[in-house]
N, C-alpha and C positions, 0 to 999 in steps of 0.2 A: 504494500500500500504506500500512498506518497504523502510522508511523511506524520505519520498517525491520523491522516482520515478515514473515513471508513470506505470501503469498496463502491468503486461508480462504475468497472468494469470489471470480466473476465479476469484478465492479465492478475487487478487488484485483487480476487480472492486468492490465485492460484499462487501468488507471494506471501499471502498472509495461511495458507495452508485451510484453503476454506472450500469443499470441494462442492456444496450447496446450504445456501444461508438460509436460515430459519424462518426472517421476514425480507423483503422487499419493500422497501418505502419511496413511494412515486410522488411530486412534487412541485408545485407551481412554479416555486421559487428556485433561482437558483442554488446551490450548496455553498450554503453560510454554516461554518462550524461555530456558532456562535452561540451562545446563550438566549439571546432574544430572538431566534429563531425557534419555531414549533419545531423545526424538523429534526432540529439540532435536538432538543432537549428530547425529547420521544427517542428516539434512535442511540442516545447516547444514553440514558437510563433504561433502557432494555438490553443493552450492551453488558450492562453495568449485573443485569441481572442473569447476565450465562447465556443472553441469544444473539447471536448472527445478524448484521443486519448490512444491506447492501441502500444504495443510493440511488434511484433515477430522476435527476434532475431536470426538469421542463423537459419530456421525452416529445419524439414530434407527433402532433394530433393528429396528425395525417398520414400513420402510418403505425399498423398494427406491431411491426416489427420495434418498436423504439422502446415498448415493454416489456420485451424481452432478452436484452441486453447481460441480462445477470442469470438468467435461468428462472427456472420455477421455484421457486419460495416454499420451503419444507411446513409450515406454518399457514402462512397465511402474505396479502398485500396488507399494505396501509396507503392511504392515499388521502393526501390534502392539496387545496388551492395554492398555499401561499401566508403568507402573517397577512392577506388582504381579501376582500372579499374577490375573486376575477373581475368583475363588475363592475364592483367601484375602482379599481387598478387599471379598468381599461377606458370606464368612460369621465367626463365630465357630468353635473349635475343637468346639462342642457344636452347630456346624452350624445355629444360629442366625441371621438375618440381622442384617447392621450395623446402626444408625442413622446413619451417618456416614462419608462416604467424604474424604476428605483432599485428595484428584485431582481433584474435580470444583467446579465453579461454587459456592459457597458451604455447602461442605457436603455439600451433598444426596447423599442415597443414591438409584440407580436409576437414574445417567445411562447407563450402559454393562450389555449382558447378560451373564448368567454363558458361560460359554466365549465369551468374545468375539472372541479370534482365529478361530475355529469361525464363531460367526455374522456375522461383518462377510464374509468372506471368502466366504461363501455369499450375503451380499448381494450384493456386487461378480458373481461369478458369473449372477445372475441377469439383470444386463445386461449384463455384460464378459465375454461366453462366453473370449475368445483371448486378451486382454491377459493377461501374465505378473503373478503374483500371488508376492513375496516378502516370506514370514513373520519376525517376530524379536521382540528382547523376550524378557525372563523367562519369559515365560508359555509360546511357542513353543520357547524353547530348553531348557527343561527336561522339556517332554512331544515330544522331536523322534524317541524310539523308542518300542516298546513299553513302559507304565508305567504303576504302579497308581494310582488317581485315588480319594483319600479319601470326597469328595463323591459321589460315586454308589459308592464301595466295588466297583468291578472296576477290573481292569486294561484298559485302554485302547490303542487301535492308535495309532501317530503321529498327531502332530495334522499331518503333511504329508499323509495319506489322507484325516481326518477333514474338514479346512478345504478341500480339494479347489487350496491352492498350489501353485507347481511349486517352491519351494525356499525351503527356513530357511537365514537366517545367522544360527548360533547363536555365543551366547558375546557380544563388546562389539561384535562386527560393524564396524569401522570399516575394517579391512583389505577384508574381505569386499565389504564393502557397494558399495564401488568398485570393485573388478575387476567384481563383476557388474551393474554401472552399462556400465563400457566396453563389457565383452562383448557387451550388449543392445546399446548403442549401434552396433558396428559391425557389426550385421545378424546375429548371431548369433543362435538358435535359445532359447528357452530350457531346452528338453531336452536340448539340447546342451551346456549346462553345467554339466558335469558334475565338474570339475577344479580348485575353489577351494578352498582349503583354510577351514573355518570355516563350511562349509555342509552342507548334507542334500539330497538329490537322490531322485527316486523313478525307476524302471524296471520294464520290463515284459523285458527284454533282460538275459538274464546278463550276457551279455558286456563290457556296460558295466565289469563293474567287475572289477576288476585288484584282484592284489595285498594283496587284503581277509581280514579274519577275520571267520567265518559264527558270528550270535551265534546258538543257540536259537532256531527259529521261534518267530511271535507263537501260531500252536494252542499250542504246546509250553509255553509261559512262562503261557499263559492259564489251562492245565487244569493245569501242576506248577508248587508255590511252590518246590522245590526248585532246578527249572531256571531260574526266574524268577530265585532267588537267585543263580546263578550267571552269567546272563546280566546281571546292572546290575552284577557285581564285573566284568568283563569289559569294560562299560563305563567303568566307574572307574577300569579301569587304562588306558584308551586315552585319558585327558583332558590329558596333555600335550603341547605342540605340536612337541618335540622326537625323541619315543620313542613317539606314537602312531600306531596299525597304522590303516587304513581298516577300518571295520567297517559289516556288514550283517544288515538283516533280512528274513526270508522272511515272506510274507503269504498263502497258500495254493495255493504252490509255481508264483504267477504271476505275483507283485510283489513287489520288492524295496524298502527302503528304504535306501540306503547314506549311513554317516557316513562324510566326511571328514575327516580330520585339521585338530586346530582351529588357529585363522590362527596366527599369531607374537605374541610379545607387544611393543607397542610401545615405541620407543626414548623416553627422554627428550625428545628432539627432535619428536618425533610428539607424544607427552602433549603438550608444550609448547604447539604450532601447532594441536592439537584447542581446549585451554581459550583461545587467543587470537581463535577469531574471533568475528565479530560479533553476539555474543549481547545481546537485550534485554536478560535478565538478570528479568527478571517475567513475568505473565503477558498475554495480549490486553487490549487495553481493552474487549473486548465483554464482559467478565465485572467491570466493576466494578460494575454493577448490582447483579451478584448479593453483592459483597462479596467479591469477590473467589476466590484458589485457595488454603486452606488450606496446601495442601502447601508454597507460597512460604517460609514461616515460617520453618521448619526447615532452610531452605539458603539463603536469602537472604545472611546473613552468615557464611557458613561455606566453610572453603575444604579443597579434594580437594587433597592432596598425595600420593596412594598408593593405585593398584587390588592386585585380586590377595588372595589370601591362605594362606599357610604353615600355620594355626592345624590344620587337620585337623578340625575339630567333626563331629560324625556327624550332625548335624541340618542343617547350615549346607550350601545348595545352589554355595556358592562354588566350591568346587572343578569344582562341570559350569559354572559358565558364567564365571566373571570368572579360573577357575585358581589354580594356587598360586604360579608367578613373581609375586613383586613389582613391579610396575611406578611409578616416580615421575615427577612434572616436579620441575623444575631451581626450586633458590630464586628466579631470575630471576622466573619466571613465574609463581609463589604470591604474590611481591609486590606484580608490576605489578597481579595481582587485587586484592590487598588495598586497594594505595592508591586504586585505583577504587574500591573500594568504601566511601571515606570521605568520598567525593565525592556519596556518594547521600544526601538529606535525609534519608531516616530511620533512618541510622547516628545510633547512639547511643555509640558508640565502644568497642563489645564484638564482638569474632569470638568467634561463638558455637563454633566447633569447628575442628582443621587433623588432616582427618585422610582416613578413607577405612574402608574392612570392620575394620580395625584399624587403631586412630593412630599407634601405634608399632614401626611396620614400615617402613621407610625404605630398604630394600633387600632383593638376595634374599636367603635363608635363608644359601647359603652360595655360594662364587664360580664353581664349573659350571654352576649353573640356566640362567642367558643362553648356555649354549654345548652343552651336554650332557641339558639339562633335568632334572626333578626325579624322584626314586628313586618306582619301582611300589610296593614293598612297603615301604617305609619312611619312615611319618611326619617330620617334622621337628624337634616337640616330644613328641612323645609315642611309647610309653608315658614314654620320658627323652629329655630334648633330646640330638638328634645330637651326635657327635661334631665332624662338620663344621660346625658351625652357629656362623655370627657375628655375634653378640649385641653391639651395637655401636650406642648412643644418640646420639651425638657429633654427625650431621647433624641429627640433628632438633633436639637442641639448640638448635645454632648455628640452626636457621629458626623457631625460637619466639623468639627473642633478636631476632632482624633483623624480624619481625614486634612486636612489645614495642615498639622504638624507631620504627616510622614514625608520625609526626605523624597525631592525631587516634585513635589507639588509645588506648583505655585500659588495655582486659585481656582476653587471649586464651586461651580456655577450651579444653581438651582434652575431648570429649564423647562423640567416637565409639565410646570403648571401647578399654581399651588389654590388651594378653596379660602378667597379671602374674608368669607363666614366663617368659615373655620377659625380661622386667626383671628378674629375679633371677639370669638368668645372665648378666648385663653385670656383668660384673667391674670397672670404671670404678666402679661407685656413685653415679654421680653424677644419674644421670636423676630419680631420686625424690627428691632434693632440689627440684632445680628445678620439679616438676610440682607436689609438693604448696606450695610457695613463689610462684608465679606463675600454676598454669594450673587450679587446683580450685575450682569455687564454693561453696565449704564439708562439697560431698559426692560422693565420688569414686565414680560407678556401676561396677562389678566384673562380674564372671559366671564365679560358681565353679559355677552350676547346680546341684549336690547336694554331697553330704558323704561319699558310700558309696563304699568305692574301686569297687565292683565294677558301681555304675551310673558313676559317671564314666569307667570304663575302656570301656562302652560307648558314651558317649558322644564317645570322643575327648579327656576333659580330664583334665589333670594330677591324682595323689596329694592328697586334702584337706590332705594336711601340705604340699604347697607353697602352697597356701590362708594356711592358717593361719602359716606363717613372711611372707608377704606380708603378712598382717594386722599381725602383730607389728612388721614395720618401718616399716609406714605411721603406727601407732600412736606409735613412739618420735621415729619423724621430724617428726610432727606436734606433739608434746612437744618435743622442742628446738628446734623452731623458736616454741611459746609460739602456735600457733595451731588453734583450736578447728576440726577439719573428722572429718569420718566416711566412711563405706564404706558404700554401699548396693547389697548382694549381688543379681544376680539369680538367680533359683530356678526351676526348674521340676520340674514333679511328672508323674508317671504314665510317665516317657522309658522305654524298652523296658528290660529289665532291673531293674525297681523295682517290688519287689511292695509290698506294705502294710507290711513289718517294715522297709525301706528310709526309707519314708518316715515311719516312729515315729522311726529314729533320726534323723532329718533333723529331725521336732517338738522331739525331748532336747537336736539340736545348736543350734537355735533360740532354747528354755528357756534355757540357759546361758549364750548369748550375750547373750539380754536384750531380745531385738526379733521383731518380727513384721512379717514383709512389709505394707505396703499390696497391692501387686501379685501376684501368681502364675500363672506362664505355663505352662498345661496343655500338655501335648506334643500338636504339631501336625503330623501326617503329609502334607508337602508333597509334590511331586514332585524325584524324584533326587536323593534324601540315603540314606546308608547307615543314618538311622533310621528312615524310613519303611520301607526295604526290609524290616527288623527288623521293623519292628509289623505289615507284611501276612504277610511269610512266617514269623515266630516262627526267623528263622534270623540270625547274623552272617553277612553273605556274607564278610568277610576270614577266617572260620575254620569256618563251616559249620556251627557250633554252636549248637544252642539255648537260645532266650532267650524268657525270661519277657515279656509283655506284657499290658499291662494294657488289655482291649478295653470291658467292661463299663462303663459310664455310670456307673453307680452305683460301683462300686470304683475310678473317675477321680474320681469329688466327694469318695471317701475321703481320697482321698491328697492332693488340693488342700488340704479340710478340715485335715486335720493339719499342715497347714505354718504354717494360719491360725486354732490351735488355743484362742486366747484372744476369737475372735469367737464372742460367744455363739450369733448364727444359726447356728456350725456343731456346736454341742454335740453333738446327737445321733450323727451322723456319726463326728465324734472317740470319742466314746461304744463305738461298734458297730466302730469299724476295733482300738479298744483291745481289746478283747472278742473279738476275730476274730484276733488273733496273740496273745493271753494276753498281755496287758501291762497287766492290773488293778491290776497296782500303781503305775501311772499316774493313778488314781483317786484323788483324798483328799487330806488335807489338809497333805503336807506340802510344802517348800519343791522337791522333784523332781517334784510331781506335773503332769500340763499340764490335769485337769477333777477341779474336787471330783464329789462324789456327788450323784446325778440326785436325792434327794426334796430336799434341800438345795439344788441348783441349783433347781428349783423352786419351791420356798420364796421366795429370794433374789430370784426372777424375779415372784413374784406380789405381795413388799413391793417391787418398784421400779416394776412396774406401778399399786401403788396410786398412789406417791408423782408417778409421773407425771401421772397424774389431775389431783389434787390443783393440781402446777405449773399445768398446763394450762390449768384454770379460773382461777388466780390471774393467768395472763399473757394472758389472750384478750383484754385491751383493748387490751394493745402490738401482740398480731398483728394487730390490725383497724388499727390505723394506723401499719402498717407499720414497727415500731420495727427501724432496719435492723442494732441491736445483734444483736440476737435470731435466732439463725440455723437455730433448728431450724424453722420453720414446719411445724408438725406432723409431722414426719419420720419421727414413731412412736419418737425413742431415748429412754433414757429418762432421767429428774432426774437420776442418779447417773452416769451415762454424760459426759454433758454438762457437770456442774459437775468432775466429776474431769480431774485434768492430763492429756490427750491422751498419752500413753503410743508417742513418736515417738522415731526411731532418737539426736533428737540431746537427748531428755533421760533415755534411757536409757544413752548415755554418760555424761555428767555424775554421776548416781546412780553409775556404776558408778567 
């Protein structure tokens, strides 16, 4: 094998003395030995546990031969997408395709196809009629029941039907993954395995299942959004591993698909012994060619101290696959990664991040979660932070401190995203001292998502006034400590409940504030979030009430436009959404308005046009020889654009 990966060909078992391996594991992504890789950790912890396991990385969908590369699998397959959904990896939210996949060999978009659990699985199939096929991954665990599929705009059977597998281990799978490793091992069936917690199982035999709660047949949820709505709340309340019921679907009163109750969440000790083994840590050498795997980038120097997540977001698929128990490793184990990783040449002596879906989350919400597990109807932070809830900075602290002092560190950046409710109800006060003091690179990324209570209450996030008092102390604390850093909000536009008058006032809260996104992240209807469920059925399944959604294309550019209300490309837009809720008095000239008037924009636009001209011809000799000062090369902006001071969030502090 080259150099401790595990086998991607022939050649690699017959050097490592491996005459047929146990499991085959097939793969959206490319081969990242890496910890925050699924594939990595699954493969490497059944490794760990005395099986075989081979690699086929992004094999070609267009050719049955690409799955069989390694031989037949003494065991069984495994087969996952990717760490992304194919879907969302390939399209845009305007269902555009990428240019640019992250996962694959230098870039390149097109290595893997759209439903690629679905079509690898149907390859294998084509030669592996009997070898046991187990699905997992994002991609298979969040479409594991009936569930609406943005990209084709129906709702969808299990992709355990779809892909023709006999079993998902949904959720982080590490529990899972090994019980039905043993199981097969010891001549087990794999229809017979029926009894793992953490996985999906299909039947033709009621009887199989015990014990279960019958969700709405898939006819029923397909032809009623109402039932639909009722049947994903139904699932949402069965996602934790403590208090969830087995649940089942009907498929035309002759198939079943039954969830079982997802695995346990693991101990510190587990964490620990997952992140120790023996991970490359990069990707194959066969992709230096290409320049390698993007995605390395972004985790190379960054360390997982925390799965799991408390926050509640209505968009956020966490709660169906990684849960709401907090799960940590032990400072022991963050470290021993750390100081390996200053051991690697191209540490530059910055940890890009210590964190996980939230960085500052370092335990569970409150102390029943690991014994009792987490309340059905009762968020944690929201609509107001629990009673029970212990808001308590103190360890992370102390492991950003112990990371600080190990030799060859310089500075260790908090990136993941931190719950700034959270930190407000730590009574201590002490966390936002040290973050903005040691761990901010001048601009703290936020996610207050909107400003409206009444779209943030559908999406799951805190009162804009706990926003705005967050703001206020980040601001003061930044001021006494005498150093220049900022807040860069994320936004998004069109979430269910956000009509056009939502997002005027979201342009007004904007105005005042003094800045305008670079970015804007249109809402994206993935699978099993409670706001997708909102944008297909126009329903909240936790209250059954109707809610506003914004489907129209054109009334989604609206509302993006208005957040991004001082780019002149989106004038007209702004223009027509102002004019469409009576807010003409957002037209004109005075210091509240967000677009003067269209014969005057006009105007403006046809003397900056001239004067671009004008530039253009004057500087054609720099562009021919490449003056590399000179950064518009015909870009189309125009003189005035270019020569004016950039109008960016950290010199619109300063002004202000």
């Amino acid at each position: 094998m080259q150099n401790g990966f595990l086998p991607i060909s022939r050649k690699d078992m017959e050097e490592a003395g491996i005459k047929q391996l146990d499991f085959v594991y097939v793969c959206g992504d490319a081969y990242v030995d890496h910890p925050s890789f699924g594939h990595a950790i699954i493969s490497r912890i059944l490794q760990a546990h005395g099986y075989t396991v081979g690699i086929i990385a992004q094999p070609d969908y267009r050719d049955k031969e690409s799955v069989t590369i390694l031989g037949e699998p003494r065991l069984g397959f495994f087969v996952s997408g990717g760490n992304m959904d194919s879907m969302v990896n390939h399209y845009s939210v305007s269902k555009k395709r990428r240019a640019h996949d992250a996962f694959s060999p230098g870039g390149v978009m097109g290595k893997r196809p759209d439903y690629a659990v679905v079509s690898y699985c149907n390859l294998i199939r084509q030669t592996y009629k009997h070898n046991p096929i187990i699905i997992g991954g994002i991609e298979a665990s969040l479409r594991r029941l009936g569930h609406y599929d943005y990209w084709s705009n129906k709702v969808k059977r299990s992709i355990l039907l779809d892909s023709g597998a006999d079993l998902i281990s949904y959720g982080m799978g590490e529990h899972s993954i090994v019980e039905i490793a043993d199981a097969l091992a010891s001549g087990l069936a794999v229809k017979d395995i029926t009894y793992i917690d953490g996985t999906v199982f299909k039947t033709r035999n009621k009887e199989d299942i015990y014990d279960a709660l019958e969700l709405p047949s898939f006819n029923k949820i397909k032809e009623d959004k109402t039932a639909y709505a009722k049947s994903f709340y139904l699932q949402y309340q069965n996602t934790d591993p403590f208090t969830a019921r087995r649940i089942y679907e009907t498929y035309d009163e002759k198939m079943f698909v039954v969830q079982n109750p997802p695995a346990k969440p693991l101990t510190q000790m587990e964490m620990d012994d997952i992140y120790a083994l023996p991970y490359m840590r990069t990707y194959h050498p066969i992709y230096e060619k290409d320049g390698g795997v993007p995605a390395i980038e972004e985790v190379k120097f960054s360390l997982v101290s925390n799965r799991g997540c408390f926050g509640g977001c209505s968009f956020c698929a966490l709660t169906f696959h990684q849960g709401r128990i907090i799960q940590t490793r032990s400072h022991e184990s963050i470290l021993a990664e750390a100081k390996k990783m200053t051991q690697d040449k191209d540490f530059k002596g910055y940890i890009h991040d210590v964190g996980g879906p939230t960085a500052n989350f370092r335990a569970p919400a409150c102390t029943k979660q690991l014994t009792k597990g987490v309340c059905k109807n009762r968020q944690c932070l929201f609509p107001t932070p629990c009673k029970n809830l212990v808001a308590d900075h103190s360890d992370y602290i102390s492991l950003l401190r112990k990371l600080r002092n190990i030799k060859g560190v310089k500075k260790v950046f908090v990136r993941s995203g931190i719950r700034f409710d959270y930190l407000l109800c730590d009574t201590k006060n002490n966390f936002l001292e040290e973050l903005c003091k040691y761990h901010v690179s001048g601009q703290l990324k936020v996610a207050p998502e909107h400003i409206s209570d009444p779209v943030l209450q559908k999406m799951g996030k805190p009162p804009v006034s706990v926003y705005n008092e967050f703001v206020r102390k980040y601001h003061d604390m930044n001021e006494r400590l005498g150093l220049k850093q900022y807040l860069v909000p994320y936004l998004m536009s069109s979430h269910p409940g956000s009509t056009l008058q939502e997002a005027v006032d979201l342009a007004e809260y904007l105005r005042d504030l003094g800045y305008m996104p670079q970015q804007v992240q249109d809402f994206y209807p993935t699978p099993s979030t409670i706001s997708t469920c909102m944008y297909y059925t126009g329903l909240d399944p936790r209250t059954m009430e109707p809610v506003y959604v914004a489907t129209n294309p054109h009334e989604k550019a609206m509302q993006r436009a208005l957040i991004q209300y001082r780019n002149p490309e989106n004038y007209d837009l702004v223009h027509e959404a102002l004019v469409k809720t009576n807010r003409t008095d957002l037209i004109g000239f005075d210091a509240h308005c967000l677009i003067r008037p269209r014969k005057l924009a006009k105007e403006e636009a046809f003397s900056d046009k001239k004067k671009t001209k004008r530039t253009l011809n004057q500087n054609q000799t720099k562009y021919k020889t490449g003056n590399s000062r000179n950064t518009e090369k015909f870009s189309g902006k125009t003189s005035s654009q270019n020569t004016k001071k950039k109008h960016t969030i950290r010199t619109v502090h300063k002004k202000k």
